[in-house]
PDB file with one MODEL, atoms N, CA, C and O in Angstrom:
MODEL        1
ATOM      1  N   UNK A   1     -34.619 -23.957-132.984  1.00  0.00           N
ATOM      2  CA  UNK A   1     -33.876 -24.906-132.172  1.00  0.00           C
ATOM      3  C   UNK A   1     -32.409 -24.829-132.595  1.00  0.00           C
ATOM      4  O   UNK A   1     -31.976 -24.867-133.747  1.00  0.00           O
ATOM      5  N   UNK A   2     -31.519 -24.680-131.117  1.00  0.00           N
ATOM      6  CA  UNK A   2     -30.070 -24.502-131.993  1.00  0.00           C
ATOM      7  C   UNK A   2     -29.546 -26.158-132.046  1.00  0.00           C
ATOM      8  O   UNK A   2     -30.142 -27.170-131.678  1.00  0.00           O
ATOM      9  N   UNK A   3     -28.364 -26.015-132.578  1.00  0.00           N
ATOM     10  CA  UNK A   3     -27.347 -27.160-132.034  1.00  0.00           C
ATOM     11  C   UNK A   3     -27.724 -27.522-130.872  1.00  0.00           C
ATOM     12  O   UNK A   3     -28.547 -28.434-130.788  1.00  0.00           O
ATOM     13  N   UNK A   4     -27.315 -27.021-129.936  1.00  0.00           N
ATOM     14  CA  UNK A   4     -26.863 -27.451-128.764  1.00  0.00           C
ATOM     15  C   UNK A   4     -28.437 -28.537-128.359  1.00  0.00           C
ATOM     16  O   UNK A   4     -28.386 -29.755-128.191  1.00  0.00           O
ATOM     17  N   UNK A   5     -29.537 -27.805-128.292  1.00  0.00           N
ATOM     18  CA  UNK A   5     -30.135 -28.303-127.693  1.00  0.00           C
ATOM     19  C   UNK A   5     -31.139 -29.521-129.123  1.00  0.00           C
ATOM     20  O   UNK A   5     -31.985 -30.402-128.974  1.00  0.00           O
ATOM     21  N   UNK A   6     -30.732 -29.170-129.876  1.00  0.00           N
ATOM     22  CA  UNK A   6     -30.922 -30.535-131.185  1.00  0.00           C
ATOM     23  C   UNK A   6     -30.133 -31.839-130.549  1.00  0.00           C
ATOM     24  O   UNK A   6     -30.808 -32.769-130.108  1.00  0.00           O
ATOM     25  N   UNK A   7     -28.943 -31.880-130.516  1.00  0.00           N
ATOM     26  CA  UNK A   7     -27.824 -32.620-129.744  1.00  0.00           C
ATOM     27  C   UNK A   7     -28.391 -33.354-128.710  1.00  0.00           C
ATOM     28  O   UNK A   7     -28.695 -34.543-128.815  1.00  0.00           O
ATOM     29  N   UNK A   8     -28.578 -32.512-127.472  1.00  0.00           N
ATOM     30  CA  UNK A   8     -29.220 -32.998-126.467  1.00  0.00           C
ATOM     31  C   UNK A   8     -30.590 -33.662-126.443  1.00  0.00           C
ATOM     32  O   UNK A   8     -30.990 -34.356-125.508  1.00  0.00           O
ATOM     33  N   UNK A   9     -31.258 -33.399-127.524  1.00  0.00           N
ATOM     34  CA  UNK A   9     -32.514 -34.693-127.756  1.00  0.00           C
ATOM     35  C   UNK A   9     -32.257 -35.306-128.030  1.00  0.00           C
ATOM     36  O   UNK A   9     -32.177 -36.335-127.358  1.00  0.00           O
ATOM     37  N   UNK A  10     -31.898 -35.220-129.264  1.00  0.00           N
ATOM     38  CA  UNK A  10     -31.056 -36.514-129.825  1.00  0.00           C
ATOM     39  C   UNK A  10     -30.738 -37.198-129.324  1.00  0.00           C
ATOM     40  O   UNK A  10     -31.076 -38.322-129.695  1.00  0.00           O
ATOM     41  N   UNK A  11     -29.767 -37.075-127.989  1.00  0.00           N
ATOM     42  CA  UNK A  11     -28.929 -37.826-127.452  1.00  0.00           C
ATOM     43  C   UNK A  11     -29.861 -38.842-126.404  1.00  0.00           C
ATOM     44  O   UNK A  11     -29.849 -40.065-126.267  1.00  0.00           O
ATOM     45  N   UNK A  12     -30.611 -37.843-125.781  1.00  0.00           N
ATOM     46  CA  UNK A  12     -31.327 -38.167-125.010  1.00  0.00           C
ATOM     47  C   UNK A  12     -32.699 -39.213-125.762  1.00  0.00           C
ATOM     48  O   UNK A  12     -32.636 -40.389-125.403  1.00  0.00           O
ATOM     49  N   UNK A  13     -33.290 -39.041-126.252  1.00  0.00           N
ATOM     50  CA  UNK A  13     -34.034 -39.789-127.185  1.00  0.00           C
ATOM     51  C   UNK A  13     -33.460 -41.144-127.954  1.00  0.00           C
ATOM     52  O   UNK A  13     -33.825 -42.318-127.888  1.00  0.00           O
ATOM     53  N   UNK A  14     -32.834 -40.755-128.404  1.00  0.00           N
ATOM     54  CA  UNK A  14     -31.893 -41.923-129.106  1.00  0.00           C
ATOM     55  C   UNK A  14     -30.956 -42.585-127.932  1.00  0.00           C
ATOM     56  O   UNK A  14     -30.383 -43.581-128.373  1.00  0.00           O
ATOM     57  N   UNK A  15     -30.649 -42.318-126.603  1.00  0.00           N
ATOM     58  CA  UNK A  15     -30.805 -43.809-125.796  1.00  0.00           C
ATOM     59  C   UNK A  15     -31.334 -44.410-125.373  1.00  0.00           C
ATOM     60  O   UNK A  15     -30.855 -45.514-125.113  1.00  0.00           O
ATOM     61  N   UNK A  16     -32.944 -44.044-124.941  1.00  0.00           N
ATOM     62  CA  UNK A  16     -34.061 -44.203-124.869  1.00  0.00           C
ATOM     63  C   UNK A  16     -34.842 -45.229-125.619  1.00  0.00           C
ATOM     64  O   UNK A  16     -35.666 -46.049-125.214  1.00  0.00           O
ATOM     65  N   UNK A  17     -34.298 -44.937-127.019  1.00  0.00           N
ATOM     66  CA  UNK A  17     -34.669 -45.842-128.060  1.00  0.00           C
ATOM     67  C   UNK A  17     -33.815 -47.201-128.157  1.00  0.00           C
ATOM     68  O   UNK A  17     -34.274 -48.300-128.467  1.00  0.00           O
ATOM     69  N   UNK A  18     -32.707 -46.956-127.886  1.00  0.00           N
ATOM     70  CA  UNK A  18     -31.466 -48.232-127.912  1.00  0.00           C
ATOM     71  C   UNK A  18     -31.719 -49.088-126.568  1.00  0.00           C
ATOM     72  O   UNK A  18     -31.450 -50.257-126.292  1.00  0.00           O
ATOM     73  N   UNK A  19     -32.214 -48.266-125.987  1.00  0.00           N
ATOM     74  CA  UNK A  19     -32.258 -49.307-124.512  1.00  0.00           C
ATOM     75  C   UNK A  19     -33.387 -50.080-124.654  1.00  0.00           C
ATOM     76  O   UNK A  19     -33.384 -51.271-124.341  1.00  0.00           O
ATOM     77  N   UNK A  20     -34.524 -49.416-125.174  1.00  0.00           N
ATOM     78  CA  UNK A  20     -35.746 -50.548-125.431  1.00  0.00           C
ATOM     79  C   UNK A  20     -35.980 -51.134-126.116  1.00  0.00           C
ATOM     80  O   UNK A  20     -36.814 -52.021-125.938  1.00  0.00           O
ATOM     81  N   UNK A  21     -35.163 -50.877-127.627  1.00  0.00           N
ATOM     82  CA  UNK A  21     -34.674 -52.001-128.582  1.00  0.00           C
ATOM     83  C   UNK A  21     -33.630 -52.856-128.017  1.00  0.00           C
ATOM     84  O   UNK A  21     -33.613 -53.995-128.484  1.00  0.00           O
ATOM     85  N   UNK A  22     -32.675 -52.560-127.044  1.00  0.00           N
ATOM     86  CA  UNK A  22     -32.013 -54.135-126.658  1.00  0.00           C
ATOM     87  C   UNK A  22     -32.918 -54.600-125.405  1.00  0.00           C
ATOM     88  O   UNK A  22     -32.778 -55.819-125.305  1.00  0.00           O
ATOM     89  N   UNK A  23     -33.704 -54.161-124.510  1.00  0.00           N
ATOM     90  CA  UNK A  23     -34.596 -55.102-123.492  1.00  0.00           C
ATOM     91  C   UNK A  23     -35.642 -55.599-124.523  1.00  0.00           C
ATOM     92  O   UNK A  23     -36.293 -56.432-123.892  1.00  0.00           O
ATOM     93  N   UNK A  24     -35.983 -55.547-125.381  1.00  0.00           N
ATOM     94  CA  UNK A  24     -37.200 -56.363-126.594  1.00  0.00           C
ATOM     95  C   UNK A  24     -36.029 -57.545-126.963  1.00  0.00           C
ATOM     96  O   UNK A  24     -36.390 -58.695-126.715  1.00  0.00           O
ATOM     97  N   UNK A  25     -34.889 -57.405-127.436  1.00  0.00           N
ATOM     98  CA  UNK A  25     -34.173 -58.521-127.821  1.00  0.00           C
ATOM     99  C   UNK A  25     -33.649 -59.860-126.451  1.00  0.00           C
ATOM    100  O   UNK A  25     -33.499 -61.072-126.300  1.00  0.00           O
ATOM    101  N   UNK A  26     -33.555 -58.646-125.780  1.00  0.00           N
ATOM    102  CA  UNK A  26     -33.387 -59.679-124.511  1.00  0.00           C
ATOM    103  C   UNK A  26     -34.879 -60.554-123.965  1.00  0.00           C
ATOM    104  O   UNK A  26     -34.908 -61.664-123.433  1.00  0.00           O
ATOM    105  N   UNK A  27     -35.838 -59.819-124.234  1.00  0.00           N
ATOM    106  CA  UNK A  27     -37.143 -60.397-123.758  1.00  0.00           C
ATOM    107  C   UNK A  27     -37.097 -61.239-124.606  1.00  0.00           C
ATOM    108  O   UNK A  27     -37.022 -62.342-124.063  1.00  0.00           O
ATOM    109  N   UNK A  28     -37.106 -61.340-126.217  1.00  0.00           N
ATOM    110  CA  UNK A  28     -37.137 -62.574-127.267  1.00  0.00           C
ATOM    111  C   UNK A  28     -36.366 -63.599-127.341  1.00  0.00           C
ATOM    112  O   UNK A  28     -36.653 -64.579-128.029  1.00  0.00           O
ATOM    113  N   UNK A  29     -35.071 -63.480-126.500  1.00  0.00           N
ATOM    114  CA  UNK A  29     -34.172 -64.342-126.302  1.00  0.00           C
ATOM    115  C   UNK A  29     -34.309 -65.398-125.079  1.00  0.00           C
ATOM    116  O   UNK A  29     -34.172 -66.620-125.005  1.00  0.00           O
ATOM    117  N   UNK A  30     -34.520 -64.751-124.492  1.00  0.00           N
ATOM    118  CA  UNK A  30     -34.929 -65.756-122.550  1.00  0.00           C
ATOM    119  C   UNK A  30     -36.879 -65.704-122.919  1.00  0.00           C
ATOM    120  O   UNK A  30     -37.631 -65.704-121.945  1.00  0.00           O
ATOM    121  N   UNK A  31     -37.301 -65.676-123.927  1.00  0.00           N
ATOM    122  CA  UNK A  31     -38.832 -66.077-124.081  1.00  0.00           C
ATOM    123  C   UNK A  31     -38.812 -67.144-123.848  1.00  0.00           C
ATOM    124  O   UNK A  31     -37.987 -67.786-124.498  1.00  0.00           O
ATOM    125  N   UNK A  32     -39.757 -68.007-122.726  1.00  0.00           N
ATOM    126  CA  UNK A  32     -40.000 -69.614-122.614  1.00  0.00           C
ATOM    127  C   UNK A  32     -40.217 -70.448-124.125  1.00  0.00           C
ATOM    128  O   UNK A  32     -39.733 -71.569-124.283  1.00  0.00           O
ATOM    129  N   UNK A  33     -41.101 -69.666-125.335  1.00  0.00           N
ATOM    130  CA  UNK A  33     -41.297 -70.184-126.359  1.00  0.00           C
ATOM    131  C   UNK A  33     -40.008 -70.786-127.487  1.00  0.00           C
ATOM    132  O   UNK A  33     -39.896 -71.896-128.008  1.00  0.00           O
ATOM    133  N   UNK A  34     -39.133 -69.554-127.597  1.00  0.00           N
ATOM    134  CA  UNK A  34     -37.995 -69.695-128.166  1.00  0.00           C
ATOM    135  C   UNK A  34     -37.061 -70.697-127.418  1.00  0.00           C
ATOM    136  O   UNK A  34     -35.968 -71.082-127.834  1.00  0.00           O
ATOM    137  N   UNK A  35     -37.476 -70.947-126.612  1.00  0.00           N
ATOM    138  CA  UNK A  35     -35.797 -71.866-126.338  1.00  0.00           C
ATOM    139  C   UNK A  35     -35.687 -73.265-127.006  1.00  0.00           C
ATOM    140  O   UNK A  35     -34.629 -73.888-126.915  1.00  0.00           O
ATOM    141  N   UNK A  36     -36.785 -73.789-127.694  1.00  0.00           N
ATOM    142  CA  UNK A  36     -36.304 -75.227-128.324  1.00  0.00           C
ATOM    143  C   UNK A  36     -35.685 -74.579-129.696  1.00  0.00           C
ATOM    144  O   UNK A  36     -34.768 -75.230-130.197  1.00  0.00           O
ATOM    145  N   UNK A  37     -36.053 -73.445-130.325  1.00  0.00           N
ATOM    146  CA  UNK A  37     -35.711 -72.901-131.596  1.00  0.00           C
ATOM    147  C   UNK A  37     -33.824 -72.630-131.046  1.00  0.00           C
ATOM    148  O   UNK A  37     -32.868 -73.130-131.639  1.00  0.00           O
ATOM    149  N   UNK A  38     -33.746 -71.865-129.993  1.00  0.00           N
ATOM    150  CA  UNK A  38     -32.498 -71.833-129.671  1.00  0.00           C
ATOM    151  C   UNK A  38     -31.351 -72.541-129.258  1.00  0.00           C
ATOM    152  O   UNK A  38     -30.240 -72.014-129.212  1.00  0.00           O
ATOM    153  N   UNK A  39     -31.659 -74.143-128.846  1.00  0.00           N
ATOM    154  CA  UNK A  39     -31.327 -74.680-128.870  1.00  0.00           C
ATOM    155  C   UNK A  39     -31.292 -75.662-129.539  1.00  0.00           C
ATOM    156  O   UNK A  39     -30.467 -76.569-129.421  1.00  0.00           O
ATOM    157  N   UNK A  40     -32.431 -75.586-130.540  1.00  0.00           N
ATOM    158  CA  UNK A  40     -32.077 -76.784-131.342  1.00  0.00           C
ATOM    159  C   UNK A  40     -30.567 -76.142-132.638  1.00  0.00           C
ATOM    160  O   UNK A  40     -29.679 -76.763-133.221  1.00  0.00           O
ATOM    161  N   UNK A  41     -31.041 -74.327-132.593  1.00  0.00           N
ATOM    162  CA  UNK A  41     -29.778 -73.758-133.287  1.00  0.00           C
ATOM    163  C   UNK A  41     -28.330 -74.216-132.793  1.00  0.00           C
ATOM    164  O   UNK A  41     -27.532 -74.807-133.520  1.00  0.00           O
ATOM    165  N   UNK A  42     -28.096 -73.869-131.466  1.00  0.00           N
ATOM    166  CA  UNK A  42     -27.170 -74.009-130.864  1.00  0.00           C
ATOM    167  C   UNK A  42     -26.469 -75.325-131.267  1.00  0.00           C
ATOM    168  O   UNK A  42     -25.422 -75.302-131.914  1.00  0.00           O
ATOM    169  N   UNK A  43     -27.073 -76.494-130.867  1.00  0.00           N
ATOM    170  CA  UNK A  43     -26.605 -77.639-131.685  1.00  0.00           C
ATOM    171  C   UNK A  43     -26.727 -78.356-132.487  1.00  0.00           C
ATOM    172  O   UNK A  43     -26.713 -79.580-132.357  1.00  0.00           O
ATOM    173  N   UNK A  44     -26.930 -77.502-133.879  1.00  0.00           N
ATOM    174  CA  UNK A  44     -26.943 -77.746-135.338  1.00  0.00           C
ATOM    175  C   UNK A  44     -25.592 -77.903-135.717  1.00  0.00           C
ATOM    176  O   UNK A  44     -25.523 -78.734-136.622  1.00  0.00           O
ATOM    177  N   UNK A  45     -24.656 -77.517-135.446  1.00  0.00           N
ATOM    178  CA  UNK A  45     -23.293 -77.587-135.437  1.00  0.00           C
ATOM    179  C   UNK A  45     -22.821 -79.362-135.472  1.00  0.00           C
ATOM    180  O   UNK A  45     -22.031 -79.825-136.294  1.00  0.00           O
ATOM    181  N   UNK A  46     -23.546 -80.204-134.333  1.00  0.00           N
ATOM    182  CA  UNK A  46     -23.214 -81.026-133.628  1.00  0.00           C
ATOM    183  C   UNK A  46     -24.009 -82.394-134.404  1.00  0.00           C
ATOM    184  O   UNK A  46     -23.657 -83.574-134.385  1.00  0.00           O
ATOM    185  N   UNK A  47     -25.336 -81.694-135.158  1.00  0.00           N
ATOM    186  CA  UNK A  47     -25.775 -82.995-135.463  1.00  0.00           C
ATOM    187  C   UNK A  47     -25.233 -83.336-136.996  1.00  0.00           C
ATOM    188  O   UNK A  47     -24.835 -82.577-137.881  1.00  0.00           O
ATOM    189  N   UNK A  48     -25.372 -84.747-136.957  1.00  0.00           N
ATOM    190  CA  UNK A  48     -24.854 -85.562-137.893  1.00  0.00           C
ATOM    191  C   UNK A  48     -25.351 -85.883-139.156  1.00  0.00           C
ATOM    192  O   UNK A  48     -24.629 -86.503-139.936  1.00  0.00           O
ATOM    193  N   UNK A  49     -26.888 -85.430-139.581  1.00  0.00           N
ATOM    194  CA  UNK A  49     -27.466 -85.332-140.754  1.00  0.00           C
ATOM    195  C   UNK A  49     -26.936 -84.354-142.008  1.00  0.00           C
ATOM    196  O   UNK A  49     -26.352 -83.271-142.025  1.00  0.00           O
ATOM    197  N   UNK A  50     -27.199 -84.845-142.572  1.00  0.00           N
ATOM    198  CA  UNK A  50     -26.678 -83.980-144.159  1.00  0.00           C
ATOM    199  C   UNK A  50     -27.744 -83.701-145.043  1.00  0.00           C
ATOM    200  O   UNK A  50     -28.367 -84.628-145.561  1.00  0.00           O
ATOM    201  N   UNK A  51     -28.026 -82.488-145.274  1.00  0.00           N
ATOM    202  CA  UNK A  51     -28.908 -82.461-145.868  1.00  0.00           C
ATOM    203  C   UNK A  51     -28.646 -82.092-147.378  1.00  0.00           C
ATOM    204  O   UNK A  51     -29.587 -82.027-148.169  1.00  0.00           O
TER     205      UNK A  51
ENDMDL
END
């Protein structure tokens, strides 16, 4: 296998891989389950307890 076509898997493979590692993060993010976890993050900022 030369360069050239090492490169071109690579390339090709490895966006393949990046694209379905960020649609898994996007699926975990807009998950119906996660959203009280995400919002209760979101406004942790805001609440008034001290721990």
């Amino acid at each position: 296998m030369n360069y050239e076509a090492m490169a071109h898997f690579a390339q090709t493979w490895g966006m393949i891989y990046f694209i379905l590692i960020f649609a898994g993060a996007v699926a975990y993010i807009f998950w119906p389950s996660n959203r009280k976890k995400f919002d209760d993050a979101a406004n942790s900022p805001f609440n008034e307890e001290l721990d």
